[in-house]
Every structure is written in C-alpha cells, then in structure tokens.
Biopython code that builds the backbone (N, CA, C, O; Angstrom):
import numpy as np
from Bio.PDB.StructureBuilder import StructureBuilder

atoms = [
    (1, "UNK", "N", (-176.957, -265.952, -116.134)),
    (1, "UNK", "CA", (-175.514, -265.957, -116.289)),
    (1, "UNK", "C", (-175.166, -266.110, -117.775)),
    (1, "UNK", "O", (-175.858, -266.912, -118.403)),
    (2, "UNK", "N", (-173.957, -265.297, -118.588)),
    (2, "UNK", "CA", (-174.255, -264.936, -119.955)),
    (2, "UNK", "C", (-173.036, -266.344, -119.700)),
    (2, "UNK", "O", (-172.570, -266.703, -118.619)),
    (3, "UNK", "N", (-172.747, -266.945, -121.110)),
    (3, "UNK", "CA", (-171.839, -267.733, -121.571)),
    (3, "UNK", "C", (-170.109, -267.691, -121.287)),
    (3, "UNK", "O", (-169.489, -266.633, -121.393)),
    (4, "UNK", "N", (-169.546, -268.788, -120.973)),
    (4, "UNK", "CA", (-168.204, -268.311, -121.046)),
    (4, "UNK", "C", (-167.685, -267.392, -122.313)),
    (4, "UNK", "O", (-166.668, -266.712, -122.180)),
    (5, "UNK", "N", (-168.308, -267.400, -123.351)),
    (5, "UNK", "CA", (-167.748, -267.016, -124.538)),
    (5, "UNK", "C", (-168.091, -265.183, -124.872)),
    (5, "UNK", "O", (-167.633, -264.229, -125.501)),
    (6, "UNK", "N", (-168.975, -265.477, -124.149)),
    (6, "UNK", "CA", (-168.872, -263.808, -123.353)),
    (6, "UNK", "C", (-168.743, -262.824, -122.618)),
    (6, "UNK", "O", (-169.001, -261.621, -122.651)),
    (7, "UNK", "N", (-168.017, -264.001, -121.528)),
    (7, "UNK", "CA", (-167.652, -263.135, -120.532)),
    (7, "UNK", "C", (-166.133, -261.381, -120.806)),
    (7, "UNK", "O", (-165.235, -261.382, -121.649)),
    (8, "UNK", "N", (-166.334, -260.584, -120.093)),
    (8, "UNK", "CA", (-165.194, -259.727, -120.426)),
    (8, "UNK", "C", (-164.133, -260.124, -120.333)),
    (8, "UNK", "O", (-163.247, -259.790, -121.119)),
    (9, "UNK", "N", (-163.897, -261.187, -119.049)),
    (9, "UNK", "CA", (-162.503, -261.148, -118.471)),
    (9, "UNK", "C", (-161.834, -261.825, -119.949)),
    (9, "UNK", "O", (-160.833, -261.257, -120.389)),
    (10, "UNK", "N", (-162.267, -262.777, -120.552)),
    (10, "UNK", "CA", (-161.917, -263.626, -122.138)),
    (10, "UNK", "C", (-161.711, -261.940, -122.955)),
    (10, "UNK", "O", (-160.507, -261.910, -123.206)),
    (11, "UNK", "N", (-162.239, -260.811, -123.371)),
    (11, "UNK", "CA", (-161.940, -259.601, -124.120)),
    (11, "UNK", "C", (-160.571, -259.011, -123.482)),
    (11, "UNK", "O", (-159.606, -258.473, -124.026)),
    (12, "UNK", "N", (-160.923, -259.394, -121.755)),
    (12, "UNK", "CA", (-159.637, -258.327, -121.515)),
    (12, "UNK", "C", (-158.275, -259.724, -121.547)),
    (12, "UNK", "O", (-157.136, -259.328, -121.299)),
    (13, "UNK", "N", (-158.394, -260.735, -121.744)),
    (13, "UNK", "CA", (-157.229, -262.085, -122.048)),
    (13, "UNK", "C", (-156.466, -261.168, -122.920)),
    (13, "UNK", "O", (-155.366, -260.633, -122.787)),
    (14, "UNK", "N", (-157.721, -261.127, -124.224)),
    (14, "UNK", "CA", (-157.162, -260.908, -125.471)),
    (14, "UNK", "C", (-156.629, -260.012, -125.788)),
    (14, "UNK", "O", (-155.852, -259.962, -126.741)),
    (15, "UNK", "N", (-157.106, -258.563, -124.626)),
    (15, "UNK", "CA", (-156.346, -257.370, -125.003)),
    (15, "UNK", "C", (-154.545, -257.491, -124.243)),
    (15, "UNK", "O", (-153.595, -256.758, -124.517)),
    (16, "UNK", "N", (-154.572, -258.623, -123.296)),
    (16, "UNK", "CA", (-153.755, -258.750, -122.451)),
    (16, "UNK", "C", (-152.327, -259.644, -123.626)),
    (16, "UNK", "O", (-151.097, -259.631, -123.580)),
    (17, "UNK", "N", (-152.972, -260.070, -124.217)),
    (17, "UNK", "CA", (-152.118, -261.199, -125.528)),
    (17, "UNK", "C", (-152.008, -259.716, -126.335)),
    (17, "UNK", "O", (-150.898, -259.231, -126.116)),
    (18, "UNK", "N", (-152.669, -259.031, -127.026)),
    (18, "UNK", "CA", (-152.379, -257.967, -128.052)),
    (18, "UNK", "C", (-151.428, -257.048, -127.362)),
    (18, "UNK", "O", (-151.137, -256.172, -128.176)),
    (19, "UNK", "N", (-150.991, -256.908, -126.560)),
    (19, "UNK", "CA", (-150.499, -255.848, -125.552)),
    (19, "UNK", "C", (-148.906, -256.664, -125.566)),
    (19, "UNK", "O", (-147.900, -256.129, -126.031)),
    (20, "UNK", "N", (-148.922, -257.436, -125.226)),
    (20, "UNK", "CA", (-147.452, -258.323, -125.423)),
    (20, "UNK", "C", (-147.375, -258.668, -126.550)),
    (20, "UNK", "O", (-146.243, -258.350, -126.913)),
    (21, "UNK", "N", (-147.910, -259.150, -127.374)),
    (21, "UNK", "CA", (-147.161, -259.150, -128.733)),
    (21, "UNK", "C", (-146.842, -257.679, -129.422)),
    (21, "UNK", "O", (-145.904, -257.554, -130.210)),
    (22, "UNK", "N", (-147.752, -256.514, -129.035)),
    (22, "UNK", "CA", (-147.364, -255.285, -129.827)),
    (22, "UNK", "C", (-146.016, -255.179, -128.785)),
    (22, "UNK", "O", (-144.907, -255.069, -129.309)),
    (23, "UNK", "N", (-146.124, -255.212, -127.446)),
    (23, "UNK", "CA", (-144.761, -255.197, -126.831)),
    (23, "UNK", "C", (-143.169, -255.795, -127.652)),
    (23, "UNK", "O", (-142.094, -255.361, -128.065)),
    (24, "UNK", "N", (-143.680, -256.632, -127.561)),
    (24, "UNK", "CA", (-142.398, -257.634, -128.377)),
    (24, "UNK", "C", (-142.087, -256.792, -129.874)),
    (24, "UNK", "O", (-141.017, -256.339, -130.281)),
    (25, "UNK", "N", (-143.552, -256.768, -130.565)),
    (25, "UNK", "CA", (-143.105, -256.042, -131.807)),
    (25, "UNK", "C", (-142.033, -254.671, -131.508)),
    (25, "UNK", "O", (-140.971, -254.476, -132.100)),
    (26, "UNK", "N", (-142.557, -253.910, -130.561)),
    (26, "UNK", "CA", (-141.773, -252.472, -130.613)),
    (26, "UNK", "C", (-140.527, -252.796, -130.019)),
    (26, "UNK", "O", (-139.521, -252.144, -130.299)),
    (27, "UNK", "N", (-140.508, -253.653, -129.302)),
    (27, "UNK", "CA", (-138.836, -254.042, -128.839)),
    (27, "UNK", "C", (-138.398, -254.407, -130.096)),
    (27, "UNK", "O", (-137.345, -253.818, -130.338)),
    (28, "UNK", "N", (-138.734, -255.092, -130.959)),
    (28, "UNK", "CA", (-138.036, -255.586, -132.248)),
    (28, "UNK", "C", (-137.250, -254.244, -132.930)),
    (28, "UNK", "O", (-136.139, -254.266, -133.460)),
    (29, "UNK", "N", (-138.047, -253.195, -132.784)),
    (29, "UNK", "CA", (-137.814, -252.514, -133.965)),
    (29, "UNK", "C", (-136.890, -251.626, -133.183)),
    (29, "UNK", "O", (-135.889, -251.215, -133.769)),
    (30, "UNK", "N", (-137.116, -251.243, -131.814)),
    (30, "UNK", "CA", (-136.184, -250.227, -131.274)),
    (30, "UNK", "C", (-134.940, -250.888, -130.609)),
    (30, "UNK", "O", (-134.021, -250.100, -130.381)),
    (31, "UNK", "N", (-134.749, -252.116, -130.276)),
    (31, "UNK", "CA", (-133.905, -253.003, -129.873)),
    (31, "UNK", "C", (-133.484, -254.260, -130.707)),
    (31, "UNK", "O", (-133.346, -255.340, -130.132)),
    (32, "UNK", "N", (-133.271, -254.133, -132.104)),
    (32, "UNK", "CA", (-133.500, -255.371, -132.608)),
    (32, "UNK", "C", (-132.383, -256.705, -132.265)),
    (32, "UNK", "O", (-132.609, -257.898, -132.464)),
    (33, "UNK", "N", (-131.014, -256.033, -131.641)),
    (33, "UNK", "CA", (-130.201, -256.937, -131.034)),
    (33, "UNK", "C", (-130.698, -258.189, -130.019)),
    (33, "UNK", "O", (-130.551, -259.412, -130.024)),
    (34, "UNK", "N", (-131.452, -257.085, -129.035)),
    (34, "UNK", "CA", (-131.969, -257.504, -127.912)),
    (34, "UNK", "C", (-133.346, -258.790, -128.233)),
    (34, "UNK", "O", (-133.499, -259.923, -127.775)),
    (35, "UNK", "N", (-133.988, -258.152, -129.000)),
    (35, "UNK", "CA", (-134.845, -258.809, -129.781)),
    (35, "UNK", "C", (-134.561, -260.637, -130.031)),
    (35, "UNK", "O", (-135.357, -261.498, -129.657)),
    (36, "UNK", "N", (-133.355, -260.887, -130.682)),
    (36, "UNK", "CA", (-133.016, -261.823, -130.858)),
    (36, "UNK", "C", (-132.590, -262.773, -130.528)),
    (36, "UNK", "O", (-132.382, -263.796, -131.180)),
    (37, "UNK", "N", (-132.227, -262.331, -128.427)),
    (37, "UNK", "CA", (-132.586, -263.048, -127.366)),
    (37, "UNK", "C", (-133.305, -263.907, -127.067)),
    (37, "UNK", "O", (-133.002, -265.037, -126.685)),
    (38, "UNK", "N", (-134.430, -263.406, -127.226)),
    (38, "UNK", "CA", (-135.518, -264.210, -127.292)),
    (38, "UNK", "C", (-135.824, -265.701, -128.003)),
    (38, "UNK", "O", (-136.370, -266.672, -127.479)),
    (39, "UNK", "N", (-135.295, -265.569, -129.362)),
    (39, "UNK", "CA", (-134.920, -266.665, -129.895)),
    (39, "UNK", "C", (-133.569, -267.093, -129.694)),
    (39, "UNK", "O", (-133.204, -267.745, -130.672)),
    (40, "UNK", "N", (-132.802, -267.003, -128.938)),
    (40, "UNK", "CA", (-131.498, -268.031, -128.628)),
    (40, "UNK", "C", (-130.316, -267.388, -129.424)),
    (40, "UNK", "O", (-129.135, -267.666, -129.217)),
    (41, "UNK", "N", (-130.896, -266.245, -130.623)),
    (41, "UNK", "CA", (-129.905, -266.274, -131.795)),
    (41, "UNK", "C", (-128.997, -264.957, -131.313)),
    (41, "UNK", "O", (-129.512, -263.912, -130.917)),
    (42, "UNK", "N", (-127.377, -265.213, -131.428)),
    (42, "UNK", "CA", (-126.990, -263.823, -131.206)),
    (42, "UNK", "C", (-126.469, -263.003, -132.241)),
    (42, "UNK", "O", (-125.915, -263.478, -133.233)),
    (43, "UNK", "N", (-126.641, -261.667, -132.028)),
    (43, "UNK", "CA", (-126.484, -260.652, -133.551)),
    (43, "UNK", "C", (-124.851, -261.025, -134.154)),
    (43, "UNK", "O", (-123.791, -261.411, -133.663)),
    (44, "UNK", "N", (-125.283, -260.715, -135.281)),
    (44, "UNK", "CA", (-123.820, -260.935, -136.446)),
    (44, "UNK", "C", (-122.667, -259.758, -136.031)),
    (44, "UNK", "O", (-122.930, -258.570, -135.847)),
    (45, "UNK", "N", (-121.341, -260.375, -135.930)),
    (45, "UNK", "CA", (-120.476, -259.660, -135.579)),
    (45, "UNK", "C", (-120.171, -258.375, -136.777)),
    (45, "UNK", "O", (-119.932, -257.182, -136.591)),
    (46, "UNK", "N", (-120.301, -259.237, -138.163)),
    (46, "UNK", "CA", (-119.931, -258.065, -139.411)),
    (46, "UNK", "C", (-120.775, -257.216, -139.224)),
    (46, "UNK", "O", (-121.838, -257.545, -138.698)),
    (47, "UNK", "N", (-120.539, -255.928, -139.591)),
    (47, "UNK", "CA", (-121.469, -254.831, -139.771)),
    (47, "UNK", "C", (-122.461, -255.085, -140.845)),
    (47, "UNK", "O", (-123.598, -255.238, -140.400)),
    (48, "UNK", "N", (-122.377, -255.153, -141.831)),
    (48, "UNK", "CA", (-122.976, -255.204, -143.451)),
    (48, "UNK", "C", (-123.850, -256.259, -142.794)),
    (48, "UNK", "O", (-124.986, -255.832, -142.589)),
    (49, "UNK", "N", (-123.601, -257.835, -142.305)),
    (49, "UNK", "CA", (-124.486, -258.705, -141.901)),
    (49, "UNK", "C", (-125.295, -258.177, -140.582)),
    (49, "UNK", "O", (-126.439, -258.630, -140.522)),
    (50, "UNK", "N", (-124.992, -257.475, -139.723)),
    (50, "UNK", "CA", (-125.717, -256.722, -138.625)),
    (50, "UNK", "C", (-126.835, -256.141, -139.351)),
    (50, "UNK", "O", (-127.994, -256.228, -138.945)),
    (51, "UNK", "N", (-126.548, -255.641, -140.255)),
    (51, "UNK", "CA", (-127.994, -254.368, -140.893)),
    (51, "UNK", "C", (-128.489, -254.858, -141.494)),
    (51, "UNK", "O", (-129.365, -254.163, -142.008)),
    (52, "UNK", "N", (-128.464, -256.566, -142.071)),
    (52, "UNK", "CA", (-129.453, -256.739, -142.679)),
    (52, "UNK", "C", (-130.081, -257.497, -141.668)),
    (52, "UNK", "O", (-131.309, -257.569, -141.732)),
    (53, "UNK", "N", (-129.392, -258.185, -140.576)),
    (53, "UNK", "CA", (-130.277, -258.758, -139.620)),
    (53, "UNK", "C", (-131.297, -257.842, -139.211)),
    (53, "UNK", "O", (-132.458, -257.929, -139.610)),
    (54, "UNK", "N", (-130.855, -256.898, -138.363)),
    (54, "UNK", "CA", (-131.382, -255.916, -138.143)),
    (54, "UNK", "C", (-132.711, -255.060, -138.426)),
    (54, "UNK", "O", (-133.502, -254.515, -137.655)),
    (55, "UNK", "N", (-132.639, -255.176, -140.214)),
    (55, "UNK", "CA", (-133.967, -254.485, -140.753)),
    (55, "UNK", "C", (-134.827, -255.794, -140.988)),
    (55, "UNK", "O", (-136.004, -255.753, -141.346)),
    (56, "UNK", "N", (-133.864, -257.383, -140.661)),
    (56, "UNK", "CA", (-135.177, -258.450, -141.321)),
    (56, "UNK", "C", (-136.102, -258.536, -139.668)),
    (56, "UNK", "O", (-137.223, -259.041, -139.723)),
    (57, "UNK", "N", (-135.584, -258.035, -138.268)),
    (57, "UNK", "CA", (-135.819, -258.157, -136.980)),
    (57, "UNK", "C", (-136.974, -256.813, -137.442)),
    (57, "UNK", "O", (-138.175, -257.057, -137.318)),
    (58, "UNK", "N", (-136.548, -255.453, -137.954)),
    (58, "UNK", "CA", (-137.370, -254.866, -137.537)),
    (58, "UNK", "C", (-138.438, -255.216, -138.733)),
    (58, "UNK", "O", (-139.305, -254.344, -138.672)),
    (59, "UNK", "N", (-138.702, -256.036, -139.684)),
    (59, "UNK", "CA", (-139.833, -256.431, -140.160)),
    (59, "UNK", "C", (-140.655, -257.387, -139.396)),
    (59, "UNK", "O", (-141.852, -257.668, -139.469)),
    (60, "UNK", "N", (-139.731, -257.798, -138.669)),
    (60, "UNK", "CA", (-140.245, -258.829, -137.822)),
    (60, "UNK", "C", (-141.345, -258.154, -136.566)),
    (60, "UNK", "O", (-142.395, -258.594, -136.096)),
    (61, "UNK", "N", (-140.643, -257.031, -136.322)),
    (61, "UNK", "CA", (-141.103, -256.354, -135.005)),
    (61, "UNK", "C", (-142.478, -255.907, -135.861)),
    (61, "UNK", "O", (-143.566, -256.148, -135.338)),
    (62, "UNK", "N", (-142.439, -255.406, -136.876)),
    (62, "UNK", "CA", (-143.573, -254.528, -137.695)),
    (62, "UNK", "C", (-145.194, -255.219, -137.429)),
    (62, "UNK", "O", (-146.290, -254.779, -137.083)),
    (63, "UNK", "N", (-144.526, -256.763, -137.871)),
    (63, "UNK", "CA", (-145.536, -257.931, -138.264)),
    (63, "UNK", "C", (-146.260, -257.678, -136.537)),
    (63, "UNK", "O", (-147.342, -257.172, -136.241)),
    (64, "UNK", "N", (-145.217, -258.231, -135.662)),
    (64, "UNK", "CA", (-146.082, -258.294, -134.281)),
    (64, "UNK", "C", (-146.431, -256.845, -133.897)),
    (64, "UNK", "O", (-146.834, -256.938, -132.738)),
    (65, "UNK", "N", (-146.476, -255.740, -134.217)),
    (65, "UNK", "CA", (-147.032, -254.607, -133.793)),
    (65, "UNK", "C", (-148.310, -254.895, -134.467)),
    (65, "UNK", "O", (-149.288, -255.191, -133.781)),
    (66, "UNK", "N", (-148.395, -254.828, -135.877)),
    (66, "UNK", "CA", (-149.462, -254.874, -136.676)),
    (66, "UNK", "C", (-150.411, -256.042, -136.005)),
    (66, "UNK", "O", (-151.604, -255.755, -135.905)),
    (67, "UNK", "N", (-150.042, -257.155, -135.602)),
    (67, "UNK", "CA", (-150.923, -258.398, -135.320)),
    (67, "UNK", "C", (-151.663, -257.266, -134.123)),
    (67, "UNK", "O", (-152.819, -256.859, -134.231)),
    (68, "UNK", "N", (-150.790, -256.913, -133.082)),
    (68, "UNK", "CA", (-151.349, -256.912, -131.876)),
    (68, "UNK", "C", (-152.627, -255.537, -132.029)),
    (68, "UNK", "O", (-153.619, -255.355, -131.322)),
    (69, "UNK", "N", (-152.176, -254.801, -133.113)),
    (69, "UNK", "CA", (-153.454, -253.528, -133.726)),
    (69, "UNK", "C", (-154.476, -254.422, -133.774)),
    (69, "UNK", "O", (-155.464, -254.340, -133.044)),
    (70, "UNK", "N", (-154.282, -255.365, -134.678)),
    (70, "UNK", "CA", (-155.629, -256.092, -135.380)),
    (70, "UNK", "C", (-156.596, -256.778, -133.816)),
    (70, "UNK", "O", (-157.790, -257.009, -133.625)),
    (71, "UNK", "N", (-155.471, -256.901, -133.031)),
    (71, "UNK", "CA", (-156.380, -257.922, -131.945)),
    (71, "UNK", "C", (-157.449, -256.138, -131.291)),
    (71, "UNK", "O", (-158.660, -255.929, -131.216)),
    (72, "UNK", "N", (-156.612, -255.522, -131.063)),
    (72, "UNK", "CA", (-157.428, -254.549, -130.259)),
    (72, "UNK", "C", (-158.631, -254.053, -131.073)),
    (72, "UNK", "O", (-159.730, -253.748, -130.610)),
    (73, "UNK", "N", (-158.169, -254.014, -132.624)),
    (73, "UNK", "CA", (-159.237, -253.410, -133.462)),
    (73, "UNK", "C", (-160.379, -254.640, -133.490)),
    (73, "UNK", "O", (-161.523, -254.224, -133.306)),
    (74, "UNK", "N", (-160.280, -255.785, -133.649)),
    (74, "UNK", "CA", (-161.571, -256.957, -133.517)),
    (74, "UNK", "C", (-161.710, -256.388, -132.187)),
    (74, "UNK", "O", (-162.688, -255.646, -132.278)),
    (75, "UNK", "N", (-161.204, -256.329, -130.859)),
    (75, "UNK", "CA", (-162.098, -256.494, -129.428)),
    (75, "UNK", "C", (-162.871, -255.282, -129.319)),
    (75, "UNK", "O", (-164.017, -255.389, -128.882)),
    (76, "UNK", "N", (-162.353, -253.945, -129.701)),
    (76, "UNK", "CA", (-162.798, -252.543, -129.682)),
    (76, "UNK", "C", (-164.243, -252.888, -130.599)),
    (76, "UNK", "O", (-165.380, -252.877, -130.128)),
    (77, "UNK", "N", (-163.899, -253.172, -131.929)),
    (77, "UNK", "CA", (-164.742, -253.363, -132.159)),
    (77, "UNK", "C", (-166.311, -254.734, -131.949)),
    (77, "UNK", "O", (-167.247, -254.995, -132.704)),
    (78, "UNK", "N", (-166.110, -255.013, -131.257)),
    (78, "UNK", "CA", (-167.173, -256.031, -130.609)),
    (78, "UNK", "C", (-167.230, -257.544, -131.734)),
    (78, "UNK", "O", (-168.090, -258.418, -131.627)),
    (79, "UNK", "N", (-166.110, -257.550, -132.764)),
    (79, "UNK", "CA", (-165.749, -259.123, -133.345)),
    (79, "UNK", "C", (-165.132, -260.429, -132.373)),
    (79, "UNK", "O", (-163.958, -260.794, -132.318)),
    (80, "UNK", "N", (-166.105, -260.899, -131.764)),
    (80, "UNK", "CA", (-165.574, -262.057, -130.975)),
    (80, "UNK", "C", (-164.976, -263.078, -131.569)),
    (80, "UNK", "O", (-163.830, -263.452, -131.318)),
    (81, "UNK", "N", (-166.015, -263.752, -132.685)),
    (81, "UNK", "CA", (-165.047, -264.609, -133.574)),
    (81, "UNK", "C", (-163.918, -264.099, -134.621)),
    (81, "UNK", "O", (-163.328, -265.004, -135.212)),
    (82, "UNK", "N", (-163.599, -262.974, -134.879)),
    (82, "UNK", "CA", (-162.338, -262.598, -135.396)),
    (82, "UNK", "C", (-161.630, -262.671, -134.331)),
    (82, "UNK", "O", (-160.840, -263.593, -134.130)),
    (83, "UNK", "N", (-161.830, -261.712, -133.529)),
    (83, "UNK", "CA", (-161.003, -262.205, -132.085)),
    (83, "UNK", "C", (-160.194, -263.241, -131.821)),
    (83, "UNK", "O", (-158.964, -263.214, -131.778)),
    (84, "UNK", "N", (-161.067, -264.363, -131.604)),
    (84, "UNK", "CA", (-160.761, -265.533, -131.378)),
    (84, "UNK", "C", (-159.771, -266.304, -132.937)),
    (84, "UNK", "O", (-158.893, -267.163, -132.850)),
    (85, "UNK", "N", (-160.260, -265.684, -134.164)),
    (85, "UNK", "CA", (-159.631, -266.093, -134.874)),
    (85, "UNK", "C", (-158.048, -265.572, -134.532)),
    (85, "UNK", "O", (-157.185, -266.391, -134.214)),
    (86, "UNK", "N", (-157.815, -264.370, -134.616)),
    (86, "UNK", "CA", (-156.703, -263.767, -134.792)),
    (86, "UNK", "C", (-156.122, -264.333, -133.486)),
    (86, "UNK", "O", (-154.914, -264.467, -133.682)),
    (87, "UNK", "N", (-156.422, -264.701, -132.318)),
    (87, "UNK", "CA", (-155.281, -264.998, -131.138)),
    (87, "UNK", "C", (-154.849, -266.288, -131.554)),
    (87, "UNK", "O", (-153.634, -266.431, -131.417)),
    (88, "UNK", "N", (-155.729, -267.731, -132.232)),
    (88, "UNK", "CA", (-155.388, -269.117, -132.733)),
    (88, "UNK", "C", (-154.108, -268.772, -133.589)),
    (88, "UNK", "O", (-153.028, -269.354, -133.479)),
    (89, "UNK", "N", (-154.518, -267.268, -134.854)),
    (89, "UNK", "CA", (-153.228, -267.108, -135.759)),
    (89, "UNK", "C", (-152.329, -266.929, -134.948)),
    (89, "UNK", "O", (-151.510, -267.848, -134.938)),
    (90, "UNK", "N", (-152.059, -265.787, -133.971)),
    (90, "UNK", "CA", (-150.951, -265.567, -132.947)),
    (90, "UNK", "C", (-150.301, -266.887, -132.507)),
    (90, "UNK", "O", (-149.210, -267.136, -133.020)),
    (91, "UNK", "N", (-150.961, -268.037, -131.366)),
    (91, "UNK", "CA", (-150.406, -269.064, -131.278)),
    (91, "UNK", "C", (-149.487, -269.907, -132.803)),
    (91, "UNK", "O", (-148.376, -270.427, -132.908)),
    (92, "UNK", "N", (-150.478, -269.711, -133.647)),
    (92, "UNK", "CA", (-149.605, -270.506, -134.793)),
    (92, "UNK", "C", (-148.206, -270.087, -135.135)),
    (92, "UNK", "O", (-147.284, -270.818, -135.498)),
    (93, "UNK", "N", (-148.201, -268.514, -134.920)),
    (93, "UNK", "CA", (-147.123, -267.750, -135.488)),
    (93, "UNK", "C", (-145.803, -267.803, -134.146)),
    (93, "UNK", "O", (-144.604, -267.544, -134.242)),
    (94, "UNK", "N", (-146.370, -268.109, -133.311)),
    (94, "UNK", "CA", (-145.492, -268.556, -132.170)),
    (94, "UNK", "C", (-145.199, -269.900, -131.947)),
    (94, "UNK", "O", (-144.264, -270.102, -131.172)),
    (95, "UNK", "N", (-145.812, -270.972, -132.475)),
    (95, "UNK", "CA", (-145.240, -271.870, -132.672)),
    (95, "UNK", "C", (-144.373, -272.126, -133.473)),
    (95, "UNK", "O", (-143.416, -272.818, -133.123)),
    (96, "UNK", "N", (-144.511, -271.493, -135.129)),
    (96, "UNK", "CA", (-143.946, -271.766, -136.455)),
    (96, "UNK", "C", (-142.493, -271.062, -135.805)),
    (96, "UNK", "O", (-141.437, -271.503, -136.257)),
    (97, "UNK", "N", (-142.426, -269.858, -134.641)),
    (97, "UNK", "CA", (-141.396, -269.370, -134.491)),
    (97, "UNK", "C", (-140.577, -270.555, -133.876)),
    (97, "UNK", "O", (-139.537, -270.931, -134.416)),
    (98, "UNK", "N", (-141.184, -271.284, -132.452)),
    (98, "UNK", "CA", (-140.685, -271.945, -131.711)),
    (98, "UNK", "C", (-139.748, -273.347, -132.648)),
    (98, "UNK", "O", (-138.653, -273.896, -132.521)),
    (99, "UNK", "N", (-140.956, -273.470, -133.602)),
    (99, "UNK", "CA", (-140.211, -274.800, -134.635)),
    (99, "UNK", "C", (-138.617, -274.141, -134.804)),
    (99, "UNK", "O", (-137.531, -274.447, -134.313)),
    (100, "UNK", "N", (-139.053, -273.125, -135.718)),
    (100, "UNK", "CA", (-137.515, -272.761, -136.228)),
    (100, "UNK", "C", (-136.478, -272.481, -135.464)),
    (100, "UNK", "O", (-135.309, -272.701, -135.780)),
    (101, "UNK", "N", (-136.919, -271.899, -134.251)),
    (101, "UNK", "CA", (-136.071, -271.871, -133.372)),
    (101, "UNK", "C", (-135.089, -273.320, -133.072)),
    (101, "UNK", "O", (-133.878, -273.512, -133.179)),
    (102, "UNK", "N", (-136.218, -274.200, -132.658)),
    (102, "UNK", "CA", (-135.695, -275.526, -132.292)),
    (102, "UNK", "C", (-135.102, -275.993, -133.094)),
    (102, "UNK", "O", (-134.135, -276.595, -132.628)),
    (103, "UNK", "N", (-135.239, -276.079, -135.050)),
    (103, "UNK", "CA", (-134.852, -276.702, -136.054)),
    (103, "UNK", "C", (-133.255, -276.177, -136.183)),
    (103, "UNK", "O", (-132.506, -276.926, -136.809)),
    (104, "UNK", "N", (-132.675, -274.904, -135.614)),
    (104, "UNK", "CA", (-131.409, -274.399, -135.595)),
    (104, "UNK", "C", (-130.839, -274.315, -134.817)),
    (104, "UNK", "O", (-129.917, -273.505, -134.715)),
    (105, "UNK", "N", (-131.272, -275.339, -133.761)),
    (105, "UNK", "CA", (-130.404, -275.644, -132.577)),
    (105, "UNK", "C", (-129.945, -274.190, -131.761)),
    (105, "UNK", "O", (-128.798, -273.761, -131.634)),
    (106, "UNK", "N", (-131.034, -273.671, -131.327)),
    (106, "UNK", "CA", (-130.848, -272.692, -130.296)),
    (106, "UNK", "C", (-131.581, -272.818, -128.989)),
    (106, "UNK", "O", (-132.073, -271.830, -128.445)),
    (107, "UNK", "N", (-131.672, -274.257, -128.385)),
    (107, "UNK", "CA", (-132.309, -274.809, -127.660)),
    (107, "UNK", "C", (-133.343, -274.166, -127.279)),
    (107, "UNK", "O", (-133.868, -273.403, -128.089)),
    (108, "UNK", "N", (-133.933, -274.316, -125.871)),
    (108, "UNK", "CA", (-134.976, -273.666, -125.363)),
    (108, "UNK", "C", (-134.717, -272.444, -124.618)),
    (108, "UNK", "O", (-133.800, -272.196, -123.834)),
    (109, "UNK", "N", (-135.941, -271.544, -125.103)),
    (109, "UNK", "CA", (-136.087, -269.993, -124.904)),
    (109, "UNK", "C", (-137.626, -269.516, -125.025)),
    (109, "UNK", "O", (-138.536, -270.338, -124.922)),
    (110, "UNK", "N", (-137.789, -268.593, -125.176)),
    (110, "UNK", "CA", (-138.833, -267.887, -125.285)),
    (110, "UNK", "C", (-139.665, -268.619, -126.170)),
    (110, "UNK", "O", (-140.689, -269.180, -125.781)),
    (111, "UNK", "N", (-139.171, -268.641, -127.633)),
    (111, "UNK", "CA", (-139.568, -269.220, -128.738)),
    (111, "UNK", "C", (-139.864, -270.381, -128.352)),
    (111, "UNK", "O", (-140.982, -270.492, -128.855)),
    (112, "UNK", "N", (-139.650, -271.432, -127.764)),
    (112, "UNK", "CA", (-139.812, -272.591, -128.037)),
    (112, "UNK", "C", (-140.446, -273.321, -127.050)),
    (112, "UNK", "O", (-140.531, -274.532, -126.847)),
    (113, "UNK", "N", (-140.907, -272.271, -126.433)),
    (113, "UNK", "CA", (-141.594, -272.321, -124.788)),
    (113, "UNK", "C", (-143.199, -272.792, -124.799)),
    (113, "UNK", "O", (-143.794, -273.195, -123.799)),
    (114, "UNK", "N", (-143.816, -272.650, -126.221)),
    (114, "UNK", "CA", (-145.188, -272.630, -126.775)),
    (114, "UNK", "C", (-145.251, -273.575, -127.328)),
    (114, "UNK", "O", (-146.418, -273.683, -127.702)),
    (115, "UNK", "N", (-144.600, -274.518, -127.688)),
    (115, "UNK", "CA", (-144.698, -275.745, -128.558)),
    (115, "UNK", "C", (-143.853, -277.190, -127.368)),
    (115, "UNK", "O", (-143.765, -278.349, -127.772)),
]
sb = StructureBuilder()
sb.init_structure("model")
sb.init_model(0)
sb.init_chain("A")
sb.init_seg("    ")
for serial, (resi, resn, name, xyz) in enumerate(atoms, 1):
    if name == "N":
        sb.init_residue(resn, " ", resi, " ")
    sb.init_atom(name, np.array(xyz, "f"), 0.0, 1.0, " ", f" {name:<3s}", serial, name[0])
structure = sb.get_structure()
C-alpha cells in the first residue's frame, strides 16, 4: 500500500481546488460586479469609481486564474511538493482575503468562511 502522500485521490483534491479558484478567477474578470459578492462588498454607484473597481476585480480575477494554471501545471507535471506548496499559498491568500474582508466590516461570506 503506497503512502497517503501518494495517493491520486490527494492529485485529483488538488486539481479539484485549482478548478475553483481558476473558476472564481474567470468569474472575476467576466462578472466583476458579481464577483464582489463574494466578499460582502457592493459595486460603486459612480461610473468613473465602477471602472476602476472593476479593472482592480479583474486583476484580481487574473491572479486566481493564474494560481489555479500553476496548481494544474505542478500536478500535470508530477511536483508533489510544489503542489502541496502552492495549495498552503492558496489557503493563505484566502485567508489574507477573509481578514480584509472581516477588517471592513462586511461580515461573514465567502471570504471569511476560511479563517
């Protein structure tokens, strides 16, 4: 019997975590209103302040598309401990979200669901 640390079903977790965060990323960028649900926050009524929310959401979306590449590119490629590194970064980056979330009083949501 090979190790927990090698079993597949742990590769297919991780492709299962890369798959929802690239999810979330592409909602960012094609929905970025909607996007901001998630964190409690609702879009700016001004226009001029809408578009910059907007393009800082779809940098936002960029970041979690890109994370969730990197997870598939470590599992595709057979890096277990990058792997494992990059899903610990994911949790961090979902917590640091959940903090800020909480620190601006947009109570509990998505964001703040991990911490």
């Amino acid at each position: 019997m090979s190790p927990l640390s090698q079993s597949p079903l742990l590769q297919w977790a991780a492709y299962a975590f890369g798959g929802i965060v690239t999810g979330f990323g592409v909602n960012a960028m094609v929905r970025p209103a909607h996007a901001l649900t998630f964190f409690g926050f609702a879009p700016p009524k001004a226009p001029s302040d809408r578009r910059v929310v907007d393009g800082l959401v779809a940098v936002y979306g960029a970041r979690d598309v890109f994370m969730g590449a990197a997870v598939f590119a470590a599992g595709l490629n057979g890096h277990a401990s990058t792997l494992g590194w990059l899903l610990l970064a994911i949790g961090a980056v979902a917590a640091v979200d959940g903090l800020v979330c909480r620190a601006h009083g947009t109570g509990s949501n998505g964001a703040t669901g991990v911490i």
